[in-house]
Backbone bond lengths (Angstrom), bond angles and torsions (degrees), N, CA, C in turn:
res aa  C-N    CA-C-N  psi(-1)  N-CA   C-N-CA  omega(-1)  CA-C   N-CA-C  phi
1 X - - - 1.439 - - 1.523 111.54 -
2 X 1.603 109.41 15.91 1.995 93.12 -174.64 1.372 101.26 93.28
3 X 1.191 123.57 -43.85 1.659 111.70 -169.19 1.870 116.30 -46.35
4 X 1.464 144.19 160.93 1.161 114.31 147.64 1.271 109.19 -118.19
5 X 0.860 138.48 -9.48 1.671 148.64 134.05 1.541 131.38 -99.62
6 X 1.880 97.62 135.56 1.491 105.40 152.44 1.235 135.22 -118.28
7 X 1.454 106.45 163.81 1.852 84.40 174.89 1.198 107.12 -132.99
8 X 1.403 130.50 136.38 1.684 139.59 -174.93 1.668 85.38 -58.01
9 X 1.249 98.56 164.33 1.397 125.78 162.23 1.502 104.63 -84.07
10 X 1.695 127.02 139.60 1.553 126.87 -179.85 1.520 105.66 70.29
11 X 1.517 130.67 -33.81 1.196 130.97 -164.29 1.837 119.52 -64.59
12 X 1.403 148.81 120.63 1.356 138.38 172.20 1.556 106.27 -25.36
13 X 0.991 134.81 117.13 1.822 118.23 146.31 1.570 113.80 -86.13
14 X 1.208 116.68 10.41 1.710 131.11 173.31 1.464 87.78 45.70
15 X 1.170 116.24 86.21 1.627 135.70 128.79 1.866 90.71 79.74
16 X 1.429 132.51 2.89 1.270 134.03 -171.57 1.724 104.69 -64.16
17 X 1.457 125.46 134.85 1.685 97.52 151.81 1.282 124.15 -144.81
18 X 0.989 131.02 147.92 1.919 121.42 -149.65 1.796 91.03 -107.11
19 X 1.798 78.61 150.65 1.669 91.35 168.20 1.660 116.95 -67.78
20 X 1.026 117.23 -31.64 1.544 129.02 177.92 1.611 117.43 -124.73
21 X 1.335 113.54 111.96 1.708 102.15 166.54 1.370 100.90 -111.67
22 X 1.287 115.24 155.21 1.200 128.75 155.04 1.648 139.48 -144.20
23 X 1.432 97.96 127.12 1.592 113.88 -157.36 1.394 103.95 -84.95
24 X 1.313 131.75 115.75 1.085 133.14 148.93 1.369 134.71 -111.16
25 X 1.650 118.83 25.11 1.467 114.58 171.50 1.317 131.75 -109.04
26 X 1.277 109.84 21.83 1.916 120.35 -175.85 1.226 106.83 70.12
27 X 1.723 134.96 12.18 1.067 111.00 -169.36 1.419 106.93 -115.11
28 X 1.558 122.30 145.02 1.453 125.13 -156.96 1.942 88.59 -68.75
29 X 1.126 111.37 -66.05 1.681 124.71 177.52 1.381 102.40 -16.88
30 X 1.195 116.29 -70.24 1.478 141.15 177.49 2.047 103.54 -48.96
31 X 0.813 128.06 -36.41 1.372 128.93 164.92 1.599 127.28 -81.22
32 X 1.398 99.48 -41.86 1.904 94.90 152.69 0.996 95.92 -65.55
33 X 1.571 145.66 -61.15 1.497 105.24 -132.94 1.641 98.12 -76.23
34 X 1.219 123.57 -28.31 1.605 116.64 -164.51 1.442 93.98 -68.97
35 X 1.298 144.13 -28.69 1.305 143.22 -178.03 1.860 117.80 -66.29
36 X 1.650 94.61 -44.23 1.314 105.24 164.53 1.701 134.52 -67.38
37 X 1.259 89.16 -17.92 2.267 106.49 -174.54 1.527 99.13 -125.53
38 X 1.737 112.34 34.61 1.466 107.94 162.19 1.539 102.11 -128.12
39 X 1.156 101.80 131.46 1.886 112.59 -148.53 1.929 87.38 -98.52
40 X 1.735 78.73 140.63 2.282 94.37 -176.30 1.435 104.21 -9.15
41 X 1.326 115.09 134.56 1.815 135.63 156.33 1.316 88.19 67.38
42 X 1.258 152.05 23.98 1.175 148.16 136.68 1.608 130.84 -32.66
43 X 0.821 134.94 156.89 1.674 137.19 156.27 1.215 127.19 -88.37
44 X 1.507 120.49 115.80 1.659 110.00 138.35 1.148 135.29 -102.76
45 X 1.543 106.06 134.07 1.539 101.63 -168.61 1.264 107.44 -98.56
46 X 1.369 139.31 134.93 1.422 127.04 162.19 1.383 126.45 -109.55
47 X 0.818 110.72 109.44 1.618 140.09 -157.53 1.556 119.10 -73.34
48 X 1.465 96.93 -38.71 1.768 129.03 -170.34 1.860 118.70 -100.35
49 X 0.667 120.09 140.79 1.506 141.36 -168.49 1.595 120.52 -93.42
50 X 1.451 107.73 92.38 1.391 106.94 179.90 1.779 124.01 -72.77
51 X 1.235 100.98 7.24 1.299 103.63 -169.45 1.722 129.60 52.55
52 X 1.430 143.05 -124.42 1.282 133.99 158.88 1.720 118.33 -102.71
53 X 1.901 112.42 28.46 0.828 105.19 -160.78 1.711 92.38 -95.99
54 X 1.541 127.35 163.03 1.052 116.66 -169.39 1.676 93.21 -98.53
55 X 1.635 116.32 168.85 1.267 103.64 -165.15 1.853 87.12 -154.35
56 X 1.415 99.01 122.81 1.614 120.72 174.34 1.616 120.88 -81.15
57 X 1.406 109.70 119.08 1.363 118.84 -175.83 1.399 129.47 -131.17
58 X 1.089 122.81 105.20 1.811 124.87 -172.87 1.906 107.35 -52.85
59 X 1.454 99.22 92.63 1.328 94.09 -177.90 1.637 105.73 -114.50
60 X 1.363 108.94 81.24 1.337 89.24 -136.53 1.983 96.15 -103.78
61 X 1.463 121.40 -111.76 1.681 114.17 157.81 1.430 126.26 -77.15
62 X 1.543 98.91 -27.40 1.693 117.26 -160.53 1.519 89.62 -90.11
63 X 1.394 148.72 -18.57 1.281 139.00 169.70 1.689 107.42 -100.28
64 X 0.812 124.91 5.42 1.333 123.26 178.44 2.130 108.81 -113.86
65 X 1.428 98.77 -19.30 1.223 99.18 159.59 1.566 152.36 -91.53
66 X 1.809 76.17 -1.98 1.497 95.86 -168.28 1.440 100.52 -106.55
67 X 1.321 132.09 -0.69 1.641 127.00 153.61 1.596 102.19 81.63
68 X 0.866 121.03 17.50 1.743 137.35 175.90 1.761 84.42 -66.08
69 X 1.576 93.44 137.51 2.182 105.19 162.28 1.717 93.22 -102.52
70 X 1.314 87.16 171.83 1.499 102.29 164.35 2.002 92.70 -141.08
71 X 1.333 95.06 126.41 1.297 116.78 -175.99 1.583 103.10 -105.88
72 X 1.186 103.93 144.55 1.712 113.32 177.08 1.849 110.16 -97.95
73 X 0.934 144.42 116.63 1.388 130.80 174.27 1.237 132.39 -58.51
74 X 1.435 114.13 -14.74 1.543 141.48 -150.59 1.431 97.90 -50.94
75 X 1.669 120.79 125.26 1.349 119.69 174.26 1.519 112.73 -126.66
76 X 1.392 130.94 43.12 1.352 128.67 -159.43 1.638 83.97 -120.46
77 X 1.307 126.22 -14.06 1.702 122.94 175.95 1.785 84.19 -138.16
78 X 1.092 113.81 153.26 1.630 136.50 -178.95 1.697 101.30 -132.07
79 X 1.460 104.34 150.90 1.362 108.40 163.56 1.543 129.07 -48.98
80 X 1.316 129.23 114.27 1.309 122.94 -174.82 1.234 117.59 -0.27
81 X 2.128 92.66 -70.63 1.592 119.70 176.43 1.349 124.95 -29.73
82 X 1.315 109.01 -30.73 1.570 110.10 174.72 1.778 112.79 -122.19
83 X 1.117 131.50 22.56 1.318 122.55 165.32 1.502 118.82 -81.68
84 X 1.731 115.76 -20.69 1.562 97.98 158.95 1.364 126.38 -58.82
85 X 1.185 115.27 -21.66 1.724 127.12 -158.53 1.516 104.83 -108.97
86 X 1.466 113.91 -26.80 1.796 94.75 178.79 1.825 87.21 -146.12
87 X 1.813 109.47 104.68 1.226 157.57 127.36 1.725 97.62 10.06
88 X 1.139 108.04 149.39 1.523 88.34 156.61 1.691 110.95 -100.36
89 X 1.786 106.04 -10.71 1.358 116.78 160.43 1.734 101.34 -51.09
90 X 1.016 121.15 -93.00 1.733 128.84 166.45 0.864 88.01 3.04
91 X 1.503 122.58 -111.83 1.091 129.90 -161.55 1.237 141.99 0.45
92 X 2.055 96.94 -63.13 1.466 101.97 176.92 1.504 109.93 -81.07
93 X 0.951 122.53 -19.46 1.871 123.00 -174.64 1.747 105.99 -80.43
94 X 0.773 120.02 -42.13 1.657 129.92 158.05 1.428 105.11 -45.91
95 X 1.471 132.60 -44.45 1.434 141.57 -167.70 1.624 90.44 -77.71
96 X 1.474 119.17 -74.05 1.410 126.90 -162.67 1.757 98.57 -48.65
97 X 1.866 124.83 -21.17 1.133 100.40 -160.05 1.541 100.09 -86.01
98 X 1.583 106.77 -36.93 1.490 108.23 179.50 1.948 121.31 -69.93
99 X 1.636 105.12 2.24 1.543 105.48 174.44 1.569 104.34 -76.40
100 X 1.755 106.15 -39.85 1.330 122.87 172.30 1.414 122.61 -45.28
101 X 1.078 108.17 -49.73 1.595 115.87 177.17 1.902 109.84 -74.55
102 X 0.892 98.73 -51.82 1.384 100.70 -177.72 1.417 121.20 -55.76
103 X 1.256 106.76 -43.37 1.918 114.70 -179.22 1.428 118.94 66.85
104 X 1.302 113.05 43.96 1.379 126.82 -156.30 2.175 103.90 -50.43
105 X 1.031 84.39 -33.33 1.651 102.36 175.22 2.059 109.13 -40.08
106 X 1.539 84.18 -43.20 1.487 86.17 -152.31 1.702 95.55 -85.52
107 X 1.497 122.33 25.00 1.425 119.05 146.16 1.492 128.28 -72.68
108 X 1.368 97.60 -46.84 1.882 120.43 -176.24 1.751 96.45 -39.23
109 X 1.189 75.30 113.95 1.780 101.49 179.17 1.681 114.38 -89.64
110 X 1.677 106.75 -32.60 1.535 98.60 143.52 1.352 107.00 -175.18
111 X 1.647 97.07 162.00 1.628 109.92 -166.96 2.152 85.70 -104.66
112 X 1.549 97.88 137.32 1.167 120.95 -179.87 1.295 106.52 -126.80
113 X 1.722 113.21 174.65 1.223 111.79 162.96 1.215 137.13 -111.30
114 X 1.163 142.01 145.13 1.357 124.66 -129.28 1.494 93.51 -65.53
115 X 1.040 137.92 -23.70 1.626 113.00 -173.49 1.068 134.31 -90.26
116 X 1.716 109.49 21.31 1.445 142.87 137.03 1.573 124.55 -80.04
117 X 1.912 100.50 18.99 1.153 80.32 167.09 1.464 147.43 -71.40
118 X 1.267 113.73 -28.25 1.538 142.33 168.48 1.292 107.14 -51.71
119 X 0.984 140.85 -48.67 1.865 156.88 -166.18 1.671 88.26 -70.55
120 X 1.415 109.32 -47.57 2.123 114.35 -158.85 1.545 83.60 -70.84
121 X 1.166 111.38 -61.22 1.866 108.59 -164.94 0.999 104.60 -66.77
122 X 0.660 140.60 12.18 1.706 137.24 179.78 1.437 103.14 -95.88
123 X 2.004 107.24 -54.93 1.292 118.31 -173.07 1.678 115.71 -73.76
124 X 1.410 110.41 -12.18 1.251 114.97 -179.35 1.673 108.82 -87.95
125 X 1.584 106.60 -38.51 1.327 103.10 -176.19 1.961 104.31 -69.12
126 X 1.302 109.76 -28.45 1.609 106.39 -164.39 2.092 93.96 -81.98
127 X 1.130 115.41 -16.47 1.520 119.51 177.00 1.835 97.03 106.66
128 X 1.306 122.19 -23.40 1.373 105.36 -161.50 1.114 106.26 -54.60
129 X 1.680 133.82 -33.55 1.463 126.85 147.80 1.324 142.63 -55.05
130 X 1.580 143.23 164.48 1.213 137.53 148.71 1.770 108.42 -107.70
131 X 1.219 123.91 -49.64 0.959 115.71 -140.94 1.607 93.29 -147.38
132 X 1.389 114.27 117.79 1.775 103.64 179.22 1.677 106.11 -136.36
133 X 1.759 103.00 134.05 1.473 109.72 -179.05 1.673 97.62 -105.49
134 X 1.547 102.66 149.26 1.547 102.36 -175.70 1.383 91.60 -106.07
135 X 1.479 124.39 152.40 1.508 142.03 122.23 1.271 142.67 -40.42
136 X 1.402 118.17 102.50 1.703 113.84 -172.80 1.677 86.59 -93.24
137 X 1.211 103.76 152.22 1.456 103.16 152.94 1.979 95.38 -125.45
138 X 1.533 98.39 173.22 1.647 100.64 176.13 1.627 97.16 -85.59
139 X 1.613 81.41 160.91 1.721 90.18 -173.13 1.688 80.34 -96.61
140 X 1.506 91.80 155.98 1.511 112.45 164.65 1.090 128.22 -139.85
């Protein structure tokens, strides 16, 4: 995808810290750590959707001194400034072109059946996964 680094959630990045992280898996863990391995005046982007769940964050002297943003990605409303210029037509056809290019598919590390679902989340939450497609079969 372009990236040249990742970093597990919980995982050491041994003292590494990026100008930009960005969280896209709903997970609070997953938002400290990108907050924690994004080095002074840095960015976090959050990409992912907590829904109405409330979500705990060490924001404590050492993140308030280091001038780090936390940016929202949210593109379903745009800045005034730019809603003449990007459509929400735009928008989404610009989106469908870069899903195209990307092939987001061709991460899924494996397609299971759904009654592996428990086994996939497990492997996704521990990292041994990236990417998991489930199996419907028809009921009969």
């Amino acid at each position: 995808m372009g990236a040249t680094q990742v970093l597990i959630p919980g995982k050491n990045s041994q003292g590494e810290e990026y100008d930009v992280s960005i969280e896209i898996s709903g997970n609070a863990r997953a938002l400290q750590s990108a907050i924690d391995n994004t080095m002074n005046g840095g960015r976090v982007i959050v990409g992912s959707w907590y829904g109405n769940k409330d979500v705990s964050l060490k924001l404590g002297i050492d993140f308030h001194r280091s001038h780090k943003t936390i940016q929202t990605s949210q593109v379903s409303e745009i800045p005034a400034s730019l809603s003449q210029l990007w459509t929400k037509e735009r928008r989404f056809s610009y989106t469908w072109d870069l899903v195209k290019q990307l092939r987001p598919s061709r991460l899924l590390t494996s397609v299971l059946d759904l009654e592996q679902a428990q086994q996939a989340y497990e492997a996704l939450d521990s990292g041994t996964e990236i990417a998991v497609a489930f199996k419907y079969r028809d009921q009969v």
